[in-house]
C-alpha positions in Angstrom: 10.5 -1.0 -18.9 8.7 -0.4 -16.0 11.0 1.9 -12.9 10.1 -1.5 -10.4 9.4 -4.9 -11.4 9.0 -7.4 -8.8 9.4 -11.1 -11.3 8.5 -14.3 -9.4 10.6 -13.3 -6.2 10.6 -15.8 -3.2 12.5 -15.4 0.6 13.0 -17.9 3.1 14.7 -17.2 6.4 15.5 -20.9 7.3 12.0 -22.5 7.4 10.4 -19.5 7.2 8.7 -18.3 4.4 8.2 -14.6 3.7 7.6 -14.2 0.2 6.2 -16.8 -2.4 6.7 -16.3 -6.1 5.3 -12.4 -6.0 5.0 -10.4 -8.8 4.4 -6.9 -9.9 5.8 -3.4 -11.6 5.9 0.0 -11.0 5.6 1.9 -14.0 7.1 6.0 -14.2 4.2 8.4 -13.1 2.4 5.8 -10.9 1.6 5.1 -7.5 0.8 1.0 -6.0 -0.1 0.6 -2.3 1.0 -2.1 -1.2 -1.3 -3.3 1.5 -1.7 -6.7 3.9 -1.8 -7.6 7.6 1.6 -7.7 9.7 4.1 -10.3 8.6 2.5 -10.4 5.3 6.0 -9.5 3.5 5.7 -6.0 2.4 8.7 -5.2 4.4 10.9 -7.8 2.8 10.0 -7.1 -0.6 10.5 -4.1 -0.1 14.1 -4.5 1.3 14.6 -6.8 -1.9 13.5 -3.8 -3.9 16.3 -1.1 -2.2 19.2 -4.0 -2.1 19.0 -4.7 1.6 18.3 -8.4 1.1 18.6 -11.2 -1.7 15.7 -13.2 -3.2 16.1 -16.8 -2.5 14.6 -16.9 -6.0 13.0 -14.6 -8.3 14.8 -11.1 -9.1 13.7 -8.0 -10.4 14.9 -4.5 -11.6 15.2 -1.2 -10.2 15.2 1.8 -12.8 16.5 -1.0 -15.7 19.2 -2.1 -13.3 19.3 -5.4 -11.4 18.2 -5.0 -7.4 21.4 -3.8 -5.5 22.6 -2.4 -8.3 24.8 1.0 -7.5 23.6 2.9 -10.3 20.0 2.0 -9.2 20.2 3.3 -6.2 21.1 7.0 -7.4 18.3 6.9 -8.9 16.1 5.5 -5.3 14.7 7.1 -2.6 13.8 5.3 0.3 11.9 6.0 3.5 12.4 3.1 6.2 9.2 2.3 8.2 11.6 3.1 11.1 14.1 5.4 10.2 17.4 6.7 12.2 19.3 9.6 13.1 22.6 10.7 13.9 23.5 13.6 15.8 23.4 17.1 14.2 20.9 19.2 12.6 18.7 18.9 9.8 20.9 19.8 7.6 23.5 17.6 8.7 21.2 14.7 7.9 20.3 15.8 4.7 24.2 16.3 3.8 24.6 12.6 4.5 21.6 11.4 2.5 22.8 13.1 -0.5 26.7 12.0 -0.4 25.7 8.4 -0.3 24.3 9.2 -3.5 27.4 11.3 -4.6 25.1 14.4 -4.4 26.3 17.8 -3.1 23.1 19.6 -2.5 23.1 23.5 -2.3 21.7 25.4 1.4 19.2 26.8 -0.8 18.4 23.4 -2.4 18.3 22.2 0.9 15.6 24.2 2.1 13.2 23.8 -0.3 13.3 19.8 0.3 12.6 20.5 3.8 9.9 23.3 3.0 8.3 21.2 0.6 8.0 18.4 3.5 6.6 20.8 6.4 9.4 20.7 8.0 10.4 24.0 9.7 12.5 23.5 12.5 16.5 23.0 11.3 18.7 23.9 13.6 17.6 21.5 16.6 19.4 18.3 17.0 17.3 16.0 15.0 17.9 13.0 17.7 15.4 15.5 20.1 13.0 16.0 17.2 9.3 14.0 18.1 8.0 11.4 15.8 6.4 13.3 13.6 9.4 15.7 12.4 11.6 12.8 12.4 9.2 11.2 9.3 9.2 14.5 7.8 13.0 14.5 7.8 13.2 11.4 6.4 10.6 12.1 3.6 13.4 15.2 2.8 16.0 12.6 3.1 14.2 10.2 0.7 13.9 13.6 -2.0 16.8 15.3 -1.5 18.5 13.8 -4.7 15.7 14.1 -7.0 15.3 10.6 -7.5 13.0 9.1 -10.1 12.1 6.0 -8.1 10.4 6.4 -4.2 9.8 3.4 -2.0 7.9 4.5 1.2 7.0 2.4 4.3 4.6 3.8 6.5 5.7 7.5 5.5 2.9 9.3 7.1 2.3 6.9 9.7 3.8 9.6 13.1 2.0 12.2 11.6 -1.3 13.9 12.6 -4.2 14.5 10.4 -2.6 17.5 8.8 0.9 16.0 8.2 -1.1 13.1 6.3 -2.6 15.7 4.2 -0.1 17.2 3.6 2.0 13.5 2.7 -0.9 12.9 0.6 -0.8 15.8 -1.7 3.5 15.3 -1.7 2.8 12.1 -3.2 0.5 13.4 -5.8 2.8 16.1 -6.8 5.6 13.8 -7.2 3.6 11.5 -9.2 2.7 14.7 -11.5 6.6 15.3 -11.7 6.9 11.4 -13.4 8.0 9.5 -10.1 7.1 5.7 -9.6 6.1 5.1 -6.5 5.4 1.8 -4.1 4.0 3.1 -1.3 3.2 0.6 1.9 0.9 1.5 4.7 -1.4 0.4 7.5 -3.9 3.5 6.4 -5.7 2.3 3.7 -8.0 5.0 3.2 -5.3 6.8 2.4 -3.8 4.7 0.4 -7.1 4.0 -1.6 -7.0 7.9 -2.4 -3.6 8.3 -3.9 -2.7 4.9 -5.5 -3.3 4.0 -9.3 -2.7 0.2 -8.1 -2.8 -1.8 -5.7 -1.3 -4.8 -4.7 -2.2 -6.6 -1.6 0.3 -8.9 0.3 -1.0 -12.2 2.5 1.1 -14.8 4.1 4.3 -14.0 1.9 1.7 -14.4 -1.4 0.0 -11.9 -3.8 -3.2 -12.2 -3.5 -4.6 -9.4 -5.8 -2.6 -6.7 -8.0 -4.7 -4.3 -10.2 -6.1 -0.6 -10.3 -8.1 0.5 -7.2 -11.5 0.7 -9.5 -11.4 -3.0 -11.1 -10.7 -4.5 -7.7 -13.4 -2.6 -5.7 -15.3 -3.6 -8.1 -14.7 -7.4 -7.9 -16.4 -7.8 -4.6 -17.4 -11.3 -4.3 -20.8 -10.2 -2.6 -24.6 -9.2 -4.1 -26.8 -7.5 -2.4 -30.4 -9.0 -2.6 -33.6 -6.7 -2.2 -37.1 -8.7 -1.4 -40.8 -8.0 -0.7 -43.1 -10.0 0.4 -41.0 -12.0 2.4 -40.6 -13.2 6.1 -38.0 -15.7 6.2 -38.5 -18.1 8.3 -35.9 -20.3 11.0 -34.5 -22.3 8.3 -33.8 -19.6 6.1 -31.8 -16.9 8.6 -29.6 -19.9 9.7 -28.5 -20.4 6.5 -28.5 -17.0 5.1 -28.8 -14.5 8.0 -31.0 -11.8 8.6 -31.1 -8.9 6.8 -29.0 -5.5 7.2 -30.4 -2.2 8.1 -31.7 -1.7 4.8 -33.9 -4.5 4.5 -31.6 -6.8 2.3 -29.4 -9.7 1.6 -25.8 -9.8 1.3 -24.4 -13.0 -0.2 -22.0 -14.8 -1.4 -22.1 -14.1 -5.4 -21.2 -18.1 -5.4 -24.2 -18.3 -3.7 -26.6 -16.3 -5.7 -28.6 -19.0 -7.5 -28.9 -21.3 -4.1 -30.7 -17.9 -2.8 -33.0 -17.1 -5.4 -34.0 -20.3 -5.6 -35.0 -20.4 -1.7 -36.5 -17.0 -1.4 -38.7 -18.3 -4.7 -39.6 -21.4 -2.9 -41.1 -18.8 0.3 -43.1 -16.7 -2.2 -40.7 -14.0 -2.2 -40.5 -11.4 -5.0 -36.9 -10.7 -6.1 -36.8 -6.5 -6.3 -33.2 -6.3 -7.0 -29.3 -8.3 -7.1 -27.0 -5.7 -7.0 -23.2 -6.5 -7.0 -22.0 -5.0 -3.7 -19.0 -2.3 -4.3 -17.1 -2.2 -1.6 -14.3 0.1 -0.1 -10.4 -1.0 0.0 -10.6 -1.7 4.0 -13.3 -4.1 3.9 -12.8 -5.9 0.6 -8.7 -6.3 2.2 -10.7 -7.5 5.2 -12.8 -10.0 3.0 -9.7 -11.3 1.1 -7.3 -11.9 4.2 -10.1 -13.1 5.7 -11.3 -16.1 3.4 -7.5 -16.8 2.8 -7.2 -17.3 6.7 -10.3 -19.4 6.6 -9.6 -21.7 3.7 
């Protein structure tokens, strides 16, 4: 069984609607992303995920265990997208992480949790620590118990360019160790780079789920090369003009209403090449066309 599955899990708060009938898994050594615009639902599944809230329908399983379950979350680590402190040091949060779990943790076991996250200073009240070393503490938090499952929102998103290196390679590590991952964020450069999938959240509903190289690769755009070709009024307001390289992008919907213009001008077709796009502006295209439709 999979360490996370999501099955057909819906939440309304009154009239609202923040998740429709989503569904996905985790699997043990794997990494999603999942992505979409604010208010999309990421937040709220993944508070369904931890416990934190009840489907209104649906359900799922964390680690073989229904959501909420005790033994599940023993097995959980979970980094808030706005995580909290109480007074005392870094070990003193740490402490408390690990007996919610019923974990004793060692000094020395301590320390190499907070090493491995970059964090260096312990002794400091952690209220007084800056935004930055407050993520990194709760990334420790989050480890501290060994757990086999990690949910993450926004865990890298106080840090500076060398902390979200530094996140980045964590991640890969831990997937190398056999952790499942789901991993949300606003960076999705980042999170193109480290996931194995990806599934991408819009107004409550899932609107794509699969690895990072089928769905770049399922633009819905072709890029059109011609010569001998000026296009004339008619045919840039209904197509556009062309980029800096001299070509078409379309709709691939569109691509036999094209060619069949561009052949009635006396154009010569050079090339139709499907457009592979990155994660940011395919997410862009998806949300967008959903928004429009």
């Amino acid at each position: 069984m999979p360490a996370l599955v999501l099955d057909h899990v819906s939440k309304h708060f009154g009239k609202a609607e923040a998740l429709n009938d989503v569904s996905f898994a985790v699997d043990a050594g794997q990494i999603v992303g999942l992505v979409g615009p604010n208010g999309a639902g990421k937040t709220t599944a993944m508070q369904i995920a931890v416990g934190f809230l009840l489907p209104s329908s649906g359900g799922g399983w964390l680690m073989g265990h229904r959501f909420g379950d005790a033994k599940a979350r023993q097995l959980l680590g979970f980094v808030p997208d706005a995580p909290v402190f109480f007074a005392g040091n870094a070990f003193d949060s740490l402490r408390f992480a690990a007996q919610l779990q019923d974990v004793t943790p060692t000094r020395e076991a301590m320390e190499r949790v907070l090493t491995r996250v970059g964090l260096t200073e312990w002794k400091r009240d952690v209220r007084r620590f800056s935004r930055g070393m407050q993520q990194r503490l709760a990334l420790a938090q989050a480890l501290v118990h060994s757990p086999r499952m990690l949910i993450l929102d926004e865990p890298a998103s106080a840090l500076d360019p060398q902390g979200v290196l530094e996140v980045r390679a964590l991640l890969k590590e831990l997937r190398a160790e056999g952790a499942a991952i789901l991993l949300s964020s606003h960076q999705l450069s980042e999170v193109a780079l480290v996931s194995d999938r990806i599934a991408i959240l819009h107004e409550g509903r899932l609107l794509r789920y699969g690895q990072l190289d089928e769905l770049i690769g399922s633009t819905e755009q072709v890029e059109m090369v011609l010569r001998s070709f000026t296009p004339d009024a008619e045919f840039v307001a209904r197509w556009g003009e062309p980029n800096g390289a001299g070509a078409w992008r379309i709709p691939s919907k569109g691509t036999r209403d094209f060619l069949e213009d561009v052949w009635a001008l006396g154009a010569e077709l050079m090339s139709a090449t499907p457009v592979r796009g990155d994660l940011t502006s395919l997410f862009l295209e998806w949300t967008g066309s959903e928004v429009r439709q």
